[in-house]
PyMOL Python script that loads the backbone (N, CA, C, O; Angstrom):
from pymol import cmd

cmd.read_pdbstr("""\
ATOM      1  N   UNK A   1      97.418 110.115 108.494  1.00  0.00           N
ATOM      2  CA  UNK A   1      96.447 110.440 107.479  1.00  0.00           C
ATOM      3  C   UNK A   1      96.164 109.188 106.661  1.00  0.00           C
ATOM      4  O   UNK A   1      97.126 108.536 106.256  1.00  0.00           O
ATOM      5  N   UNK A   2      94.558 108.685 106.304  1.00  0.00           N
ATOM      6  CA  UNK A   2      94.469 107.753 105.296  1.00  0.00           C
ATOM      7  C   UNK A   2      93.764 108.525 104.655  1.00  0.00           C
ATOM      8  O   UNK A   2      93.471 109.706 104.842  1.00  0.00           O
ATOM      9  N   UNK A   3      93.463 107.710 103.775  1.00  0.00           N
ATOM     10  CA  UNK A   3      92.493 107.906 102.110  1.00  0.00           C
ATOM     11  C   UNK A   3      91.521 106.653 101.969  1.00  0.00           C
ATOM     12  O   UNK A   3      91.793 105.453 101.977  1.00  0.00           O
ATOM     13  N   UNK A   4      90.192 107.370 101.826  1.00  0.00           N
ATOM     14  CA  UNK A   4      89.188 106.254 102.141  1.00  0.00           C
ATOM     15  C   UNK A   4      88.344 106.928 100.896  1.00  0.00           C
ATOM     16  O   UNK A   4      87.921 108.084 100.929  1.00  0.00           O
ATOM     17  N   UNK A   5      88.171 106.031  99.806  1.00  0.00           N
ATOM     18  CA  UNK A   5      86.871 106.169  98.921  1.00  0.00           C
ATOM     19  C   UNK A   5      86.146 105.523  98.492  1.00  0.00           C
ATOM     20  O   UNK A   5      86.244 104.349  98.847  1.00  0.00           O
ATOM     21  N   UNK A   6      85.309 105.779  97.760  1.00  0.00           N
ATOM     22  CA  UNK A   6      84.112 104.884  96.643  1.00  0.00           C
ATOM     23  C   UNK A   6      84.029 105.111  95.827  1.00  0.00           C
ATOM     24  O   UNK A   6      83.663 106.194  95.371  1.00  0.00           O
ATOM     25  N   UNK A   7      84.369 104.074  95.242  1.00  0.00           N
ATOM     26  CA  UNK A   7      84.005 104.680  93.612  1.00  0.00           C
ATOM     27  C   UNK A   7      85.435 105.194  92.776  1.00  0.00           C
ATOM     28  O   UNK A   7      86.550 104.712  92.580  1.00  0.00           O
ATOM     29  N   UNK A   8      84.870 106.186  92.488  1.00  0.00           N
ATOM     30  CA  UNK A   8      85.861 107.524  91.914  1.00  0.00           C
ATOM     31  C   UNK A   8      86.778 108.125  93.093  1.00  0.00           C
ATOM     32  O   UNK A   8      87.791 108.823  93.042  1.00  0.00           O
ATOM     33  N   UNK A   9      86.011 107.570  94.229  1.00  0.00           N
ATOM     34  CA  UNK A   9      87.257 108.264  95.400  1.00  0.00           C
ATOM     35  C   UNK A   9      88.347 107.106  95.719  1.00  0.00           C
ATOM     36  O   UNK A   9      89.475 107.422  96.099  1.00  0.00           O
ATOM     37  N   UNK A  10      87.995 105.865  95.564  1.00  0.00           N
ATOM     38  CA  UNK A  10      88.605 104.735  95.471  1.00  0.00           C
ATOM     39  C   UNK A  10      90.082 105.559  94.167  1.00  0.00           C
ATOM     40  O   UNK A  10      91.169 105.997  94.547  1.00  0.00           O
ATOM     41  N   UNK A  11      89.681 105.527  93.004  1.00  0.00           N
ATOM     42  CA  UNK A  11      90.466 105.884  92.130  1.00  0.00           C
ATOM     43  C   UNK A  11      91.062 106.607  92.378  1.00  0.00           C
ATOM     44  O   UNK A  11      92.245 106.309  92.214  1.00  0.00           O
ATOM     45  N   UNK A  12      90.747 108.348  93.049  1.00  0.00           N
ATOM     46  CA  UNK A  12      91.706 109.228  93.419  1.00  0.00           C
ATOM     47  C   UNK A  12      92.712 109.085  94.780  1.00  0.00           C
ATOM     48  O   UNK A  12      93.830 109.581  94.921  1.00  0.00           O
ATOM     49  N   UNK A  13      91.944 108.241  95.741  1.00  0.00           N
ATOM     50  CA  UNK A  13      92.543 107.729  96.715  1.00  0.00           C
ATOM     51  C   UNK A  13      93.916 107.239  96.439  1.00  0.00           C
ATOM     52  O   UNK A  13      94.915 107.826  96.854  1.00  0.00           O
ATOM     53  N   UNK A  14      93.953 105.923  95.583  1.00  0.00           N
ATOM     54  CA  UNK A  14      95.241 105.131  94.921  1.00  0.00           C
ATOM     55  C   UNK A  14      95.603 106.126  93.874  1.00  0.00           C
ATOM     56  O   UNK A  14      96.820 106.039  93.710  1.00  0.00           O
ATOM     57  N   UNK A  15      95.291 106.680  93.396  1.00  0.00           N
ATOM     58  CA  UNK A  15      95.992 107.749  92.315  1.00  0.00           C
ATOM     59  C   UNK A  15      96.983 108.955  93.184  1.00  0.00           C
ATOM     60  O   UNK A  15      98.008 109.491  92.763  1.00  0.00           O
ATOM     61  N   UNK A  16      96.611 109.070  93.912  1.00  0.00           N
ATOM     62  CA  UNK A  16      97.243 110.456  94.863  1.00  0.00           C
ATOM     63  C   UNK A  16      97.654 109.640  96.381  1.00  0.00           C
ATOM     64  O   UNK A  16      98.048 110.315  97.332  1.00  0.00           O
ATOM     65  N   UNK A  17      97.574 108.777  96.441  1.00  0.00           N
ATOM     66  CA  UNK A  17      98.198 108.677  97.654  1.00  0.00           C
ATOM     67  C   UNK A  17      99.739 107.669  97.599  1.00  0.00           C
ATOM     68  O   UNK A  17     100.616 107.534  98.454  1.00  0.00           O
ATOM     69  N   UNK A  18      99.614 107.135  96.358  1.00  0.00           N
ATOM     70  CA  UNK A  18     100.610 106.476  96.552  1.00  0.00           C
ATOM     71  C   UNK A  18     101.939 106.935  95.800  1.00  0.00           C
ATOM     72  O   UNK A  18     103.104 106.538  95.799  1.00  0.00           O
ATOM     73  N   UNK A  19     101.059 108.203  95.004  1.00  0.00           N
ATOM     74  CA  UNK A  19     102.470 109.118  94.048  1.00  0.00           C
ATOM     75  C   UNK A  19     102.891 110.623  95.168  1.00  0.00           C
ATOM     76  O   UNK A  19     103.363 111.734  94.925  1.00  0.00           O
ATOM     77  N   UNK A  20     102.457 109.971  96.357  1.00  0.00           N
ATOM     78  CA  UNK A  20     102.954 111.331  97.676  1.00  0.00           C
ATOM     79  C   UNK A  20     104.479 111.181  97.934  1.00  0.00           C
ATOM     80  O   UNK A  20     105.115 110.209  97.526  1.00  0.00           O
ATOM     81  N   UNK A  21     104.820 111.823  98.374  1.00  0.00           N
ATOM     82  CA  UNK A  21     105.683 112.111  98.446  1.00  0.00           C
ATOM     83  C   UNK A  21     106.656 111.496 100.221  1.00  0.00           C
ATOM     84  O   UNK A  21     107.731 110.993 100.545  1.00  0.00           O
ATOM     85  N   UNK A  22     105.209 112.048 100.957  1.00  0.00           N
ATOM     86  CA  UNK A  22     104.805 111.851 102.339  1.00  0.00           C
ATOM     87  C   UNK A  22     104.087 110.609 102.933  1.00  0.00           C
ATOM     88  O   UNK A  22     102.975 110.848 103.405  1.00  0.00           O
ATOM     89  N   UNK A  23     104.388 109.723 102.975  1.00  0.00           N
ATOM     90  CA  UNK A  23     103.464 108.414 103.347  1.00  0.00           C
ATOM     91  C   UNK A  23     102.436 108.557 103.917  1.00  0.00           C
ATOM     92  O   UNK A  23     102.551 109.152 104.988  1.00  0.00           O
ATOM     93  N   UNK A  24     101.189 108.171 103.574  1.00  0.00           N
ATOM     94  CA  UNK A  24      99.878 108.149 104.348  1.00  0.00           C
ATOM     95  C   UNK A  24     100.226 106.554 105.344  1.00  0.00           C
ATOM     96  O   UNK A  24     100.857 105.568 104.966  1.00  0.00           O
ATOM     97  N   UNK A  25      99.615 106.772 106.552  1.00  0.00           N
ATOM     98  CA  UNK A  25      99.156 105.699 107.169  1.00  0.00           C
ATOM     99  C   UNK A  25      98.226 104.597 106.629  1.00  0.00           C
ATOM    100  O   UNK A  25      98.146 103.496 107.173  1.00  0.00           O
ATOM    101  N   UNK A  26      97.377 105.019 105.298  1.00  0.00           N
ATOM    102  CA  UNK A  26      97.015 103.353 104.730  1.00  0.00           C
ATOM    103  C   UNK A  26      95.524 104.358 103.314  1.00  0.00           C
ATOM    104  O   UNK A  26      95.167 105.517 103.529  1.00  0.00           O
ATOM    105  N   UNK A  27      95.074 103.666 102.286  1.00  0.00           N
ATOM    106  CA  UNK A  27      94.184 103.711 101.867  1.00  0.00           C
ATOM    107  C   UNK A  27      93.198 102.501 102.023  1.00  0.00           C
ATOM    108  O   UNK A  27      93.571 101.331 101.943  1.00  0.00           O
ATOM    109  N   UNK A  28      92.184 102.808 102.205  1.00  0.00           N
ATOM    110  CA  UNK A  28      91.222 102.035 102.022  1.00  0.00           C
ATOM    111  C   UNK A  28      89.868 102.402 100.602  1.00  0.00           C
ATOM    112  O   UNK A  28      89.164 103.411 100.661  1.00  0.00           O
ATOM    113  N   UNK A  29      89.805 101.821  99.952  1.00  0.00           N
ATOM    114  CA  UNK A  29      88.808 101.667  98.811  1.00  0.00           C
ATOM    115  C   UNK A  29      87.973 101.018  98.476  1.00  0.00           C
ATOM    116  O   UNK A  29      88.294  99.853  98.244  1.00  0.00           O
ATOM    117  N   UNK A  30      86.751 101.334  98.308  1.00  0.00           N
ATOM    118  CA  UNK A  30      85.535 100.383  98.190  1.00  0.00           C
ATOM    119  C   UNK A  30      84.947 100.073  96.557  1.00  0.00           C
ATOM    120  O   UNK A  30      83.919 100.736  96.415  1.00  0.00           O
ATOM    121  N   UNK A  31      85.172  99.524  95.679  1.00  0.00           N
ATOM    122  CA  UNK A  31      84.599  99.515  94.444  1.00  0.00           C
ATOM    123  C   UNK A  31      85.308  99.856  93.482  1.00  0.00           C
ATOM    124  O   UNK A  31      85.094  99.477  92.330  1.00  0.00           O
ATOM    125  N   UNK A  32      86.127 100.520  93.782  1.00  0.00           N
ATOM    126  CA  UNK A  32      87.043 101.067  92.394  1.00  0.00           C
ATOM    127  C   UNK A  32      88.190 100.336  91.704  1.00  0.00           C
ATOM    128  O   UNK A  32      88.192  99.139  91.420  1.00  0.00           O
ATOM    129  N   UNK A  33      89.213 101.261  91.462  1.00  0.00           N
ATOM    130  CA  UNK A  33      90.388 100.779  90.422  1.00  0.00           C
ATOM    131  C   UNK A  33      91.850 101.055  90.690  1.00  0.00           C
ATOM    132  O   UNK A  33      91.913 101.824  91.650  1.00  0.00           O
ATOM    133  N   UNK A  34      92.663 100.844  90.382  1.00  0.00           N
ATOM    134  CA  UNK A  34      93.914 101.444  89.820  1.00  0.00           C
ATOM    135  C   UNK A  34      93.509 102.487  88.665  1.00  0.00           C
ATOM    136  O   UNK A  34      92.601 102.130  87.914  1.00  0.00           O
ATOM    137  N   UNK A  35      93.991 103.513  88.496  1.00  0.00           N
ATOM    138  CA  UNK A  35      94.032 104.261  86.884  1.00  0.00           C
ATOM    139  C   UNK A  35      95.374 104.370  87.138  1.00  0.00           C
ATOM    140  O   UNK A  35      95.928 104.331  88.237  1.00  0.00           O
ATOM    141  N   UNK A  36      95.954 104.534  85.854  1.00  0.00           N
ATOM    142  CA  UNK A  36      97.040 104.379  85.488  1.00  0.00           C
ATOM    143  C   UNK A  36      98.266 103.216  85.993  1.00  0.00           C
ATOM    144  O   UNK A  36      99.458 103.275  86.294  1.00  0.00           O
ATOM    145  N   UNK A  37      97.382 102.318  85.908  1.00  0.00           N
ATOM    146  CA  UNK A  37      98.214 100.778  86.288  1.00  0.00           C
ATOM    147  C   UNK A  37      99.221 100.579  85.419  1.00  0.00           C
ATOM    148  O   UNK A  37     100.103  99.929  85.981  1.00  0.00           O
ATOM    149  N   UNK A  38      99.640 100.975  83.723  1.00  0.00           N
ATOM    150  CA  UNK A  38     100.364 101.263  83.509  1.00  0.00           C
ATOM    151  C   UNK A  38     101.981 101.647  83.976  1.00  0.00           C
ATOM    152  O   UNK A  38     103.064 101.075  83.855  1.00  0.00           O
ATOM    153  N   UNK A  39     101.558 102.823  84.522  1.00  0.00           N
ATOM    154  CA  UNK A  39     103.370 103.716  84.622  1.00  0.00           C
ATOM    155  C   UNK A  39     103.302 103.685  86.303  1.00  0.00           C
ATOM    156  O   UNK A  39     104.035 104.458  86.919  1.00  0.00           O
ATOM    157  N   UNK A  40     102.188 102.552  87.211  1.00  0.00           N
ATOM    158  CA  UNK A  40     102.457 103.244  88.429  1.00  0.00           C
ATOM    159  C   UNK A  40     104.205 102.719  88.892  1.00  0.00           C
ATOM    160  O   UNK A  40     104.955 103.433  89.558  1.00  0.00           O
ATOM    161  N   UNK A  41     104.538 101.463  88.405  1.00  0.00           N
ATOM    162  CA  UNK A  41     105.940 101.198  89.099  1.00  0.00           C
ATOM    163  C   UNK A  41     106.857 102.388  88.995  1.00  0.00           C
ATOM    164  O   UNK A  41     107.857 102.423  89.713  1.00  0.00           O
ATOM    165  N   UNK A  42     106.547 103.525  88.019  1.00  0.00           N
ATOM    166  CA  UNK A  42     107.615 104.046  87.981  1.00  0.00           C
ATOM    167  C   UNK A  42     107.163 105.651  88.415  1.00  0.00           C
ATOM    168  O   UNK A  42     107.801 106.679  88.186  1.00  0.00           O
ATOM    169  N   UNK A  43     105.892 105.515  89.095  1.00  0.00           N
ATOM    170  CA  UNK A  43     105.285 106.901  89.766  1.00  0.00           C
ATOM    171  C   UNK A  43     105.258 106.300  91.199  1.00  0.00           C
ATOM    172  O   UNK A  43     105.136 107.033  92.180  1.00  0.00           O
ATOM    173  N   UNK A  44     105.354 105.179  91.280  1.00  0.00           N
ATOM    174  CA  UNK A  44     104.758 104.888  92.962  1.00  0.00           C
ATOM    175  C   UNK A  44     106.502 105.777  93.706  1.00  0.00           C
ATOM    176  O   UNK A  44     107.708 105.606  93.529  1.00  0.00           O
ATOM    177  N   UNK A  45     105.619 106.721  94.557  1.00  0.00           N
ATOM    178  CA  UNK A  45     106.626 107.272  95.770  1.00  0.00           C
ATOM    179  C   UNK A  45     106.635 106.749  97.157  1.00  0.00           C
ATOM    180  O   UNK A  45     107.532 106.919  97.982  1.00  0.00           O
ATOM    181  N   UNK A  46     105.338 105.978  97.341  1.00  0.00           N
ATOM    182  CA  UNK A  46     105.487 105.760  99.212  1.00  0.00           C
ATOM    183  C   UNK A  46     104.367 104.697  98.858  1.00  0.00           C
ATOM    184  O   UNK A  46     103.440 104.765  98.052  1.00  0.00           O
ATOM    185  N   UNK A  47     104.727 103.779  99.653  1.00  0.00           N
ATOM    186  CA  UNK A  47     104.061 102.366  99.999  1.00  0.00           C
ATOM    187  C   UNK A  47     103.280 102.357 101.122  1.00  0.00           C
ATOM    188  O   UNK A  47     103.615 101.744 102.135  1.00  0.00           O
ATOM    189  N   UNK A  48     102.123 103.075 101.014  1.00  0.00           N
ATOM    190  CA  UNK A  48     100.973 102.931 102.547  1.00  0.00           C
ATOM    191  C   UNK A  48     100.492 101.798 102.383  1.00  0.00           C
ATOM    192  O   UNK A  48     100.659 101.347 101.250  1.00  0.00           O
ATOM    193  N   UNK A  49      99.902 101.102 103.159  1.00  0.00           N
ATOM    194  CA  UNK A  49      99.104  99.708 103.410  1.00  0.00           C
ATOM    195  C   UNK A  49      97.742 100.521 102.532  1.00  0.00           C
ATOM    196  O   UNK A  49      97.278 101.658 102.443  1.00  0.00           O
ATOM    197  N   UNK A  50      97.453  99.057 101.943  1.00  0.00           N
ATOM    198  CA  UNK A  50      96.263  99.446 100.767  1.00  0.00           C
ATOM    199  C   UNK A  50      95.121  98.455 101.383  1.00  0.00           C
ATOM    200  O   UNK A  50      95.667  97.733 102.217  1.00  0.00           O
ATOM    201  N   UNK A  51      94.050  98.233 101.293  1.00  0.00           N
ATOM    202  CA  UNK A  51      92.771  97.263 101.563  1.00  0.00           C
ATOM    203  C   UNK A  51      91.907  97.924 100.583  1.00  0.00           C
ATOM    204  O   UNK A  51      91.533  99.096 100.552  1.00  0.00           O
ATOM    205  N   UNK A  52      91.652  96.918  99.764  1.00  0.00           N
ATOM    206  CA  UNK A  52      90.625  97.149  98.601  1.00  0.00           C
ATOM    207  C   UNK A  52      89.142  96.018  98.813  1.00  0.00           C
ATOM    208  O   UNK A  52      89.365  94.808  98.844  1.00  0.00           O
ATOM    209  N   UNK A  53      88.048  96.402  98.914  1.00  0.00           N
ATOM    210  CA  UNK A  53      86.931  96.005  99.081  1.00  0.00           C
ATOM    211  C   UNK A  53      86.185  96.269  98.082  1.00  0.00           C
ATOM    212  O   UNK A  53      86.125  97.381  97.558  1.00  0.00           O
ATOM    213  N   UNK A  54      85.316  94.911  97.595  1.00  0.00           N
ATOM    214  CA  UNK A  54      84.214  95.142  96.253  1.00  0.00           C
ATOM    215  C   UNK A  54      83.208  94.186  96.432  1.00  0.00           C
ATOM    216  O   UNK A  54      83.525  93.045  96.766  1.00  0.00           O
ATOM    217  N   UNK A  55      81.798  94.562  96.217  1.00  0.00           N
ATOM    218  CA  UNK A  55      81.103  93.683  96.137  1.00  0.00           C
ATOM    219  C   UNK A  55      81.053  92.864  95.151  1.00  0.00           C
ATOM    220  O   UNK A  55      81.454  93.162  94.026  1.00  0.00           O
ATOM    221  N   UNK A  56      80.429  91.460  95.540  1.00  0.00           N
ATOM    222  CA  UNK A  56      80.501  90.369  94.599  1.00  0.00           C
ATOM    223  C   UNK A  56      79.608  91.458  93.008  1.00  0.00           C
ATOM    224  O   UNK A  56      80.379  91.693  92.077  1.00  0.00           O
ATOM    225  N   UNK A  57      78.612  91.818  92.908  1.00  0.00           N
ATOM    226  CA  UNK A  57      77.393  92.380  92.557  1.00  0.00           C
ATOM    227  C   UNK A  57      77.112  93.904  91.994  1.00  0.00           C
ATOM    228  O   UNK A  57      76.081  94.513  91.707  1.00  0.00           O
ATOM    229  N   UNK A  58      78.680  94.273  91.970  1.00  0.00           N
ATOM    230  CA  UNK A  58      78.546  95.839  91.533  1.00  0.00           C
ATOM    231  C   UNK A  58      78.194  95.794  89.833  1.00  0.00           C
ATOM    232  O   UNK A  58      78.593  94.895  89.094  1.00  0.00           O
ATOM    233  N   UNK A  59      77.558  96.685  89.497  1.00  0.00           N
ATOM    234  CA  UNK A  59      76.949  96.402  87.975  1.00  0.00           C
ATOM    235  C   UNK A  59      78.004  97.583  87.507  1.00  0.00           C
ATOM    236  O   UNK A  59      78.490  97.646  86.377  1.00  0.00           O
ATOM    237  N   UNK A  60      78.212  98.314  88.361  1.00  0.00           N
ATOM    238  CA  UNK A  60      79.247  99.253  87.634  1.00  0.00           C
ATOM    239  C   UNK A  60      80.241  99.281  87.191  1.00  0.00           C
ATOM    240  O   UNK A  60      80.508  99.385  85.994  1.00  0.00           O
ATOM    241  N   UNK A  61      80.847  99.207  87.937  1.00  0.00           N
ATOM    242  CA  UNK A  61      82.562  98.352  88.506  1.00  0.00           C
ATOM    243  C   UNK A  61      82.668  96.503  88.523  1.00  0.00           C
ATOM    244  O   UNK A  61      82.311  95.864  89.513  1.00  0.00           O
ATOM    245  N   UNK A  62      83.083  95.998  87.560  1.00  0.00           N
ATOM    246  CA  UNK A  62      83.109  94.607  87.865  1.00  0.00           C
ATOM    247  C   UNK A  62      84.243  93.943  88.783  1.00  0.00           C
ATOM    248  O   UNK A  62      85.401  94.357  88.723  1.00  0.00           O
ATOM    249  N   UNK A  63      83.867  92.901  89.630  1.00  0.00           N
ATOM    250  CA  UNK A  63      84.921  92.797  90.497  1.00  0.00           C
ATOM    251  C   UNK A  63      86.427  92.650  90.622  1.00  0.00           C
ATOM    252  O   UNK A  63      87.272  92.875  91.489  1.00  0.00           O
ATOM    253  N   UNK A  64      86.391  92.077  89.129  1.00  0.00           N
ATOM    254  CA  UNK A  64      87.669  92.029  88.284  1.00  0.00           C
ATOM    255  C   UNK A  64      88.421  93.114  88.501  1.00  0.00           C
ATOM    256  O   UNK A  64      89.642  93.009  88.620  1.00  0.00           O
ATOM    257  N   UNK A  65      87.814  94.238  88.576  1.00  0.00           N
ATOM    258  CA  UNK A  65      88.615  95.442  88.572  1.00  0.00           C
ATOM    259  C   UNK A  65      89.320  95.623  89.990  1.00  0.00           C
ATOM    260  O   UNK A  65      90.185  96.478  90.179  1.00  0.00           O
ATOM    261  N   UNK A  66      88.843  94.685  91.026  1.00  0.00           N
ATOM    262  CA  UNK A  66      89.549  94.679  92.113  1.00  0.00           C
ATOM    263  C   UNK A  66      90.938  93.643  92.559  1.00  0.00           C
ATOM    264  O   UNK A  66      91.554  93.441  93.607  1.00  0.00           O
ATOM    265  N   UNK A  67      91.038  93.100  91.046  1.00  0.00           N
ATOM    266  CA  UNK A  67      92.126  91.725  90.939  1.00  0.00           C
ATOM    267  C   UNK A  67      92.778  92.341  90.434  1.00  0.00           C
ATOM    268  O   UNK A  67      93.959  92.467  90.758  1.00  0.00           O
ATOM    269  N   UNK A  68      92.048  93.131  89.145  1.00  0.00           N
ATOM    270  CA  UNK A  68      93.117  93.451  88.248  1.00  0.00           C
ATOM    271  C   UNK A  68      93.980  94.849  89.335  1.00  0.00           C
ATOM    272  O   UNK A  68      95.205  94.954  89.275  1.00  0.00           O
ATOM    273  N   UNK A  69      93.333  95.586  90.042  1.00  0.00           N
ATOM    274  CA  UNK A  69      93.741  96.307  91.088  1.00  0.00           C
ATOM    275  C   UNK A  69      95.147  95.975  91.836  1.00  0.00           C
ATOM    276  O   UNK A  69      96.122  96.706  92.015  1.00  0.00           O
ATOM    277  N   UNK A  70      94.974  94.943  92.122  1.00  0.00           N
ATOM    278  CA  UNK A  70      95.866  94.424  93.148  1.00  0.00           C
ATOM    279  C   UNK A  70      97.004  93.466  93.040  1.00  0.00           C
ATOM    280  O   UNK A  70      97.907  93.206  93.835  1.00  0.00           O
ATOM    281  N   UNK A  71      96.630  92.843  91.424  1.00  0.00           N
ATOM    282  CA  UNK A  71      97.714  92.692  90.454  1.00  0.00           C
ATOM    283  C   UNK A  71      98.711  93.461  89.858  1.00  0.00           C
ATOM    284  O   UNK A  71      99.824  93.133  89.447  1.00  0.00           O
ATOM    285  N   UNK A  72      97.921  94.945  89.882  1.00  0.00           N
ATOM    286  CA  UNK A  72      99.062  95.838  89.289  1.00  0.00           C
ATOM    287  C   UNK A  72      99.722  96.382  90.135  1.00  0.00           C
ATOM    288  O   UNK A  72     100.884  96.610  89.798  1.00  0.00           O
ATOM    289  N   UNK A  73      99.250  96.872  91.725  1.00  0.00           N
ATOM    290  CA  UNK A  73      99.716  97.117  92.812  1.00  0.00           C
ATOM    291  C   UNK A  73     101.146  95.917  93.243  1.00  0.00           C
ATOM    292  O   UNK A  73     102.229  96.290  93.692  1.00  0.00           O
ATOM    293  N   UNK A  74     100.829  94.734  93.011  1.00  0.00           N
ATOM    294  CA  UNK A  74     102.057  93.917  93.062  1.00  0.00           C
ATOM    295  C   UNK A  74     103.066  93.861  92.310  1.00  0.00           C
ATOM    296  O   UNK A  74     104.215  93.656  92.700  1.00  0.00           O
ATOM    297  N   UNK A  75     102.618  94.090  90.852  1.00  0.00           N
ATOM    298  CA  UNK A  75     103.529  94.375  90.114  1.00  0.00           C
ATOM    299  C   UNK A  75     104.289  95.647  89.854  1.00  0.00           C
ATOM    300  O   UNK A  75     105.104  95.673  88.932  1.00  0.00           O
ATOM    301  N   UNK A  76     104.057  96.800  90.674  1.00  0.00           N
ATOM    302  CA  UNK A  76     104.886  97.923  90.654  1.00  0.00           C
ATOM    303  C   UNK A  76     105.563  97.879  91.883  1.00  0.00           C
ATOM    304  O   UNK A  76     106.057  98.903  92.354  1.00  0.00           O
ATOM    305  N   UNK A  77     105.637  96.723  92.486  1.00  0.00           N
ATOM    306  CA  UNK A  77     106.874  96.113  93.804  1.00  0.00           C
ATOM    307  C   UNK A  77     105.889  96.638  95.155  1.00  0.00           C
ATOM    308  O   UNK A  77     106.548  96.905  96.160  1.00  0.00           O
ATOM    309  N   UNK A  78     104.450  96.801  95.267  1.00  0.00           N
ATOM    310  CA  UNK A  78     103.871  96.915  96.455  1.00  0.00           C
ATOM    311  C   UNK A  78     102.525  96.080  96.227  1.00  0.00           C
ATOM    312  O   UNK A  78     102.164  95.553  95.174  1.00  0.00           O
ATOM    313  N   UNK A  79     101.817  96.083  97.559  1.00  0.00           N
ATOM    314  CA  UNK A  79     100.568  95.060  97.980  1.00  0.00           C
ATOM    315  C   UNK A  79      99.456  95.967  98.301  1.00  0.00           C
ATOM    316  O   UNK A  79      99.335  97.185  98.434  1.00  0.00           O
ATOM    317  N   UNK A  80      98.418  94.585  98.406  1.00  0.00           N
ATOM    318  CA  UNK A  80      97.264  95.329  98.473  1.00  0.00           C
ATOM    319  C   UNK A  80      96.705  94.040  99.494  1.00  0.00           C
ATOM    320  O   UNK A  80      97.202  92.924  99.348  1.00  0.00           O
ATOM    321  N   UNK A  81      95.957  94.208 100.221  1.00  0.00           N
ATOM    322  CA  UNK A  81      94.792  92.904 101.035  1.00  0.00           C
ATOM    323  C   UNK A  81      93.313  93.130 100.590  1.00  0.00           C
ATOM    324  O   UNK A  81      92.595  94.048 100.987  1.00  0.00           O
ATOM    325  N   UNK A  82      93.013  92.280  99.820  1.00  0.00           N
ATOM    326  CA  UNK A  82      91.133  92.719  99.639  1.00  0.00           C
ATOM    327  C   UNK A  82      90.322  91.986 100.296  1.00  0.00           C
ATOM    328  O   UNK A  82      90.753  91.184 101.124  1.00  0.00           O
ATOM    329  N   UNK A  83      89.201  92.105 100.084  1.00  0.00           N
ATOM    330  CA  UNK A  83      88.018  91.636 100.404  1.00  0.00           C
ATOM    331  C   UNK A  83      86.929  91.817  99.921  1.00  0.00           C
ATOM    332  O   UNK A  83      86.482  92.964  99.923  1.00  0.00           O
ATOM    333  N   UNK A  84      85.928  90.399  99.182  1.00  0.00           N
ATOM    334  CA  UNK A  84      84.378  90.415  98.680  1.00  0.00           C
ATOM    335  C   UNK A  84      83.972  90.413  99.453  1.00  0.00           C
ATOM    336  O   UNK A  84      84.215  89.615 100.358  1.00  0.00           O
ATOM    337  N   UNK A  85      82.926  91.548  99.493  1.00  0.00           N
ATOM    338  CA  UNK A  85      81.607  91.460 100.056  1.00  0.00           C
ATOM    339  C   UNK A  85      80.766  90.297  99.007  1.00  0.00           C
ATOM    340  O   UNK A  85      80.454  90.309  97.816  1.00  0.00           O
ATOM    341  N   UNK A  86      80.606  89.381 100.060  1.00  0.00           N
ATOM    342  CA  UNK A  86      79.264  88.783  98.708  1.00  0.00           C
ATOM    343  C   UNK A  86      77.667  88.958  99.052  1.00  0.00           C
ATOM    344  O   UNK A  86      77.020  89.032 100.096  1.00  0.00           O
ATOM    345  N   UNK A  87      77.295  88.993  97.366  1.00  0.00           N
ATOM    346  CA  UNK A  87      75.623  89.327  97.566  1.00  0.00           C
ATOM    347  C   UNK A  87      75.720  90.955  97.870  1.00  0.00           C
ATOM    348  O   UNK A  87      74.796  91.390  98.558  1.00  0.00           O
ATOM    349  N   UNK A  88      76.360  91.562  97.597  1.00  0.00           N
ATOM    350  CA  UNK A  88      76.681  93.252  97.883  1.00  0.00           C
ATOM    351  C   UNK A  88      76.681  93.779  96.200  1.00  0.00           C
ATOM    352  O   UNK A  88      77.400  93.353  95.297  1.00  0.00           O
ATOM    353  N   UNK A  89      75.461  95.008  96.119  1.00  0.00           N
ATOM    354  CA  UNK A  89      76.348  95.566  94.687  1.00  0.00           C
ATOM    355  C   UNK A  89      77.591  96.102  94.757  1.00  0.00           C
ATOM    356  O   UNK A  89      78.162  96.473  93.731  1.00  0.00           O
TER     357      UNK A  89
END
""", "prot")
cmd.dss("prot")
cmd.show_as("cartoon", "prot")
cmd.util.cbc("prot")
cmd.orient("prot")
């Protein structure tokens, strides 16, 4: 099983898949965030392979939010691999 979103599914994706209980085979996320980057070191239950993707160009979501993503993912003792799209909102 993975977890693939956009957006807000990006968010629930990493919000619920990594406080399972049951390991998913991987999330993938396009645009979104961490929420609760905060307390995840001490909610994270299972370490699936993460890939976070953002366009250079999103007016919504700034890309930052995909550093700051994957910064906090490292700092609760797991990883993330991303990738810009550039010239992409």
């Amino acid at each position: 099983l993975a977890l693939v979103g956009f957006s807000q599914g990006t968010m629930m994706s990493l919000y619920v898949g990594l406080r399972r209980d049951q390991p998913l085979a991987g999330i993938l996320g396009f645009s979104g965030t961490v929420v609760g980057a905060r307390n995840l070191k001490d909610n994270l239950r299972s370490k699936p392979a993460v890939m976070l993707i953002h366009g250079d160009r999103d007016p919504v979501i700034p890309i930052a939010a995909m550093f700051d993503s994957a910064e906090a993912l490292a700092a609760a003792g797991h990883g993330a691999l991303w990738h810009v799209s550039y010239g992409i909102p």
